[in-house]
DOZA-529146 format. One record per residue (C-alpha): x, y, z. Coordinates in Angstrom, 3 decimals, m for minus. Layout:
DOZA-529146
<east X north Y up Z>
...
This chain:
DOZA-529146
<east 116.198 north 106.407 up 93.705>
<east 112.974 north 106.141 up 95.950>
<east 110.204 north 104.146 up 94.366>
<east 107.159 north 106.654 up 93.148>
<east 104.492 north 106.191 up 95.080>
<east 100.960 north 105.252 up 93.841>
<east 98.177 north 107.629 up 93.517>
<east 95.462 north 106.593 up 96.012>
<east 93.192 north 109.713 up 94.886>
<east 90.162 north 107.070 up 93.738>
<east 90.979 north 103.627 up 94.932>
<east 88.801 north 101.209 up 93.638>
<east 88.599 north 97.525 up 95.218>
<east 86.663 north 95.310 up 93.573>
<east 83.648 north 93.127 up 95.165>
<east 82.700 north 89.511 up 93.583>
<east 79.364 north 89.203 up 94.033>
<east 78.764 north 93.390 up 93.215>
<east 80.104 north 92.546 up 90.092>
<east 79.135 north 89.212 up 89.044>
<east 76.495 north 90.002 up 86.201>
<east 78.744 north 92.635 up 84.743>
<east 81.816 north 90.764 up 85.266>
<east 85.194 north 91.573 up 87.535>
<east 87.301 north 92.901 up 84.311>
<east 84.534 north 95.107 up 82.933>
<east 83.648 north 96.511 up 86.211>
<east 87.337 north 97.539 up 86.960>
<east 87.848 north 98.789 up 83.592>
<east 84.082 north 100.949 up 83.683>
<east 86.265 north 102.235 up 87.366>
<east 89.492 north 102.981 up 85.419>
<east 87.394 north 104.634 up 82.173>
<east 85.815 north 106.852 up 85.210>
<east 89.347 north 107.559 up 86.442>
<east 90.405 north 105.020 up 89.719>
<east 94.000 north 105.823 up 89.861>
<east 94.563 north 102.110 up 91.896>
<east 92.856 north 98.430 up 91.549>
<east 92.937 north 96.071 up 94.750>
<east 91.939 north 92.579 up 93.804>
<east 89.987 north 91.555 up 97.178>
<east 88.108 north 88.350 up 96.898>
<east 88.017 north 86.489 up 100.858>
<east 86.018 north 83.963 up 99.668>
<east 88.513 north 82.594 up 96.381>
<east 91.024 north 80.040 up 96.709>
<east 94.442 north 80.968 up 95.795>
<east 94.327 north 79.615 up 91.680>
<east 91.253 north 81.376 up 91.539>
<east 92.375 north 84.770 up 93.047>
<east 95.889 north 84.231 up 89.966>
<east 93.303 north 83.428 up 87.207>
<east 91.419 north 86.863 up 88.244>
<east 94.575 north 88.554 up 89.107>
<east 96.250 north 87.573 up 85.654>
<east 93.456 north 88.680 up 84.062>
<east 93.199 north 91.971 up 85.465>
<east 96.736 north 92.748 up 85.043>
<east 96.264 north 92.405 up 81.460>
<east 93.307 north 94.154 up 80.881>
<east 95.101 north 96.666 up 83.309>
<east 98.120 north 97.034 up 81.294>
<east 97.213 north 100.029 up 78.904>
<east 96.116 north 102.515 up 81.207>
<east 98.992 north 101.704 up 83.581>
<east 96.866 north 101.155 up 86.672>
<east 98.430 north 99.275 up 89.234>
<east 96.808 north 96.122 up 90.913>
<east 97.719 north 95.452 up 93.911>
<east 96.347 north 92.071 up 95.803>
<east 94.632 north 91.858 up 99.133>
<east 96.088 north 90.042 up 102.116>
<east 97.962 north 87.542 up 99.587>
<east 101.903 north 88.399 up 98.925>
<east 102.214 north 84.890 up 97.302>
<east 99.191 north 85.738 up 94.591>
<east 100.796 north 89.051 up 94.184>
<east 104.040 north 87.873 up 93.536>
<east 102.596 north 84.866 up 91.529>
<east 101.377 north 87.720 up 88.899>
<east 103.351 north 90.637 up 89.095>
<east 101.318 north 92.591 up 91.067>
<east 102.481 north 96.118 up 92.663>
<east 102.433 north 94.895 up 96.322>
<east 99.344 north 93.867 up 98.797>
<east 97.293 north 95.302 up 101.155>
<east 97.297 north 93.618 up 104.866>
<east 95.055 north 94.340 up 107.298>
<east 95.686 north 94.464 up 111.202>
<east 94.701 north 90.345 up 110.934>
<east 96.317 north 88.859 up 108.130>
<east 100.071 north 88.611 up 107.621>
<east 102.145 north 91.204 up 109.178>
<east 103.623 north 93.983 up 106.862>
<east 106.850 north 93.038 up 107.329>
<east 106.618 north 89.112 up 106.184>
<east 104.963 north 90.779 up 103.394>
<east 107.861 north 93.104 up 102.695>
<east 110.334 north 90.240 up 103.030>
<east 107.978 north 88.301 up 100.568>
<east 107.535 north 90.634 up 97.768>
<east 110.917 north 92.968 up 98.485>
<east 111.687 north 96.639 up 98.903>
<east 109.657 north 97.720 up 95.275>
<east 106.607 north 96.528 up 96.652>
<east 103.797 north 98.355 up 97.326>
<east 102.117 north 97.442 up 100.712>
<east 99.241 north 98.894 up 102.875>
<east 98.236 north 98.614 up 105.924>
<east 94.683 north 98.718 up 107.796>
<east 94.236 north 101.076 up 110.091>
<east 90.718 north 100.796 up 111.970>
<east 91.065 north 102.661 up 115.060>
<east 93.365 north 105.617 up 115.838>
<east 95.370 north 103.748 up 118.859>
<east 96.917 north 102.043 up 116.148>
<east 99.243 north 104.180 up 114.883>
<east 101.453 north 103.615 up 117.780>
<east 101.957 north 100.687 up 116.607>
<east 102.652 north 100.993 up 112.630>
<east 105.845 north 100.111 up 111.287>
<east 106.482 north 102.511 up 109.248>
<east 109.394 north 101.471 up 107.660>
<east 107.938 north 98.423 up 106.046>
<east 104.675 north 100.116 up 104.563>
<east 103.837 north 102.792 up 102.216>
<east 100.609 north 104.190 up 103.147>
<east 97.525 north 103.602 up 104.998>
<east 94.261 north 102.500 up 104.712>
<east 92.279 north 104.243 up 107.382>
<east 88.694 north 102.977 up 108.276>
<east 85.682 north 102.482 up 108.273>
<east 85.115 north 106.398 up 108.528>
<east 81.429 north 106.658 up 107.125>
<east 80.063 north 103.094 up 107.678>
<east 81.276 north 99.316 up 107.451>
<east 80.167 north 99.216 up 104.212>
<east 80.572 north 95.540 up 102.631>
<east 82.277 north 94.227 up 105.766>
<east 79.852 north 93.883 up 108.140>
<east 82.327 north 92.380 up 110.590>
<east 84.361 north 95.670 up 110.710>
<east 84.854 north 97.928 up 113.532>
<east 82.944 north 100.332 up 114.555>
<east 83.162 north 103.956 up 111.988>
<east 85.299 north 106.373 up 113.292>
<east 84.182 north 109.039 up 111.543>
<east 86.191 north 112.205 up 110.213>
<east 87.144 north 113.213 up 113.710>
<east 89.262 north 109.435 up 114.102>
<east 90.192 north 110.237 up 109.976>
<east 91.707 north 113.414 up 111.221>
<east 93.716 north 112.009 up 114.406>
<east 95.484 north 109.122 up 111.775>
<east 96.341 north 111.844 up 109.450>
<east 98.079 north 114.064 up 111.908>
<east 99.531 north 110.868 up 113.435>
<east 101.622 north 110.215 up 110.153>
<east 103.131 north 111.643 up 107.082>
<east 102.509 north 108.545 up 105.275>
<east 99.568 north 108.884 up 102.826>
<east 96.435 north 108.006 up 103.591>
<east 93.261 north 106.676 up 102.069>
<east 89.815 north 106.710 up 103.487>
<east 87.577 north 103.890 up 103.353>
<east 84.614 north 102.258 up 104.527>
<east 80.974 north 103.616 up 102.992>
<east 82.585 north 105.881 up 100.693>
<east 79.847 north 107.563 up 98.491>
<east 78.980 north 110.714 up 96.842>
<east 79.551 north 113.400 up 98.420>
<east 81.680 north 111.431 up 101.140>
<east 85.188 north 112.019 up 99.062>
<east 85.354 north 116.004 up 99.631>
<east 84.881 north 115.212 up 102.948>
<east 87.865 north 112.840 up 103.856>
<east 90.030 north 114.757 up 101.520>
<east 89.375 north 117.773 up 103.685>
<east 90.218 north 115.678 up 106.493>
<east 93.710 north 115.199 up 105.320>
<east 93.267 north 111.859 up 103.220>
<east 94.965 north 111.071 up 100.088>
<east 92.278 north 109.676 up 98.678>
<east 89.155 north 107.489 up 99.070>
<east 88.856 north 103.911 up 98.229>
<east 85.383 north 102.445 up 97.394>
<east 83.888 north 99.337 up 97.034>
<east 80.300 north 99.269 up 96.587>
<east 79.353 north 103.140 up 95.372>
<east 81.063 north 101.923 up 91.955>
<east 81.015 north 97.847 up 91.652>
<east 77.511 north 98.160 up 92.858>
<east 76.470 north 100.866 up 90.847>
<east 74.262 north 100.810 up 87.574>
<east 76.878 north 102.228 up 85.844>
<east 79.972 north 102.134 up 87.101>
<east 82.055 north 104.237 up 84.964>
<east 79.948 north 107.229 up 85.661>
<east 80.197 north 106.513 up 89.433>
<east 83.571 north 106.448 up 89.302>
<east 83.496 north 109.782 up 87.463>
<east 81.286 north 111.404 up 89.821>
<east 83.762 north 110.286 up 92.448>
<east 87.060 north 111.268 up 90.731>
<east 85.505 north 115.126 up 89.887>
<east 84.844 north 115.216 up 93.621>
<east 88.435 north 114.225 up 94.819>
<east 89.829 north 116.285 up 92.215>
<east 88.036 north 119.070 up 93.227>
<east 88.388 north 118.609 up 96.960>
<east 92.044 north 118.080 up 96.478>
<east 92.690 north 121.443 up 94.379>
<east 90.560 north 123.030 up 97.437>
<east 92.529 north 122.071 up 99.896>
<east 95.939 north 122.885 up 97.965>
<east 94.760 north 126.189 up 97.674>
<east 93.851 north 126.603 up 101.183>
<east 97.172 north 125.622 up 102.376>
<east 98.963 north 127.985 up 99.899>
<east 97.427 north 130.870 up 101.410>
């Protein structure tokens, strides 16, 4: 039986220094009380231990809502606490070590920051896309350059693999990439950096939802 994929409607990953007063487990659980359907842990700056302490205790704050975590650019912290799978980027390790690391249950994403790349995707070792930046670079100032919805749109018809949009996703952004053919929208710094992060991620989730049922309905006509 296939493995169900995850639901990359409202994607939250988290930030360390957007969420240091506050705390990394209370800001992802204010993200999952507002409805984020996916947790990546994504800390560049911690050492391995320190990404398992913060992974293991995510994973068990995670555990009742039935959230999955997955880890960012680290299959061996993943696999070190259970996580779903990893996101890699077009840098880090390459999808397929990752696969071979974590096995065929895993749940792994892949970067995608220009269009040209998805010549180049091997699709048979990842599960969906992250596509971006689209609005801005957001927290990553060393990202490339935003491609905007038009570069969303040319991944999207590129693929049938789903799709999230990231990079400066805010209000009012998520109707916008969801009409563009994403799966979803994840977002950093519109809900670890807000004053209240559950509501943010509310505000976000009735705006996918809502984009979502639009653009079912459009295509059932």
């Amino acid at each position: 039986m296939p493995k169900a994929p995850v639901d990359l409607l409202l994607y939250h990953v988290t930030d360390a220094p957007l969420s240091a007063t506050r705390g990394l487990v209370e800001t992802v659980l204010a993200a999952v009380r507002g409805g984020a359907t996916l947790i990546q842990l994504r800390d560049p700056e911690a050492k391995a231990g320190k990404l398992v302490e913060q992974g293991r205790a995510l994973m068990a704050a995670l555990a009742p809502s039935g959230v999955p975590l997955i880890v960012n650019d680290r299959p061996d912290v993943a696999l070190a606490i259970g996580a779903a799978g990893v996101h890699v980027g077009q840098g880090d390790l390459p999808a397929a070590t990752a696969r071979l690391i974590l096995g065929p249950d895993a749940v792994i994403g892949l970067s995608i920051d220009h269009p040209d790349q998805m010549a180049h995707v091997p699709w048979d070792m990842v599960d969906h896309l992250g596509v971006g930046p689209v609005m801005s670079r957001g927290v990553k100032p060393d990202a490339a350059e935003p491609m905007g919805l038009d570069g969303l749109r040319l991944c999207v018809r590129a693929t049938q693999k789903p799709i999230v949009a990231i990079g400066g996703i805010g209000p009012g952004h998520a109707r916008a990439c969801i009409a563009a053919g994403a799966d979803g929208v994840a977002v950093v710094a519109a809900i670890a950096g807000a004053p209240d992060p559950e509501a943010a991620a509310r505000a976000l989730r009735r705006e996918a939802d809502g984009a979502l049922a639009e653009r079912r309905a459009s295509s059932a006509q």
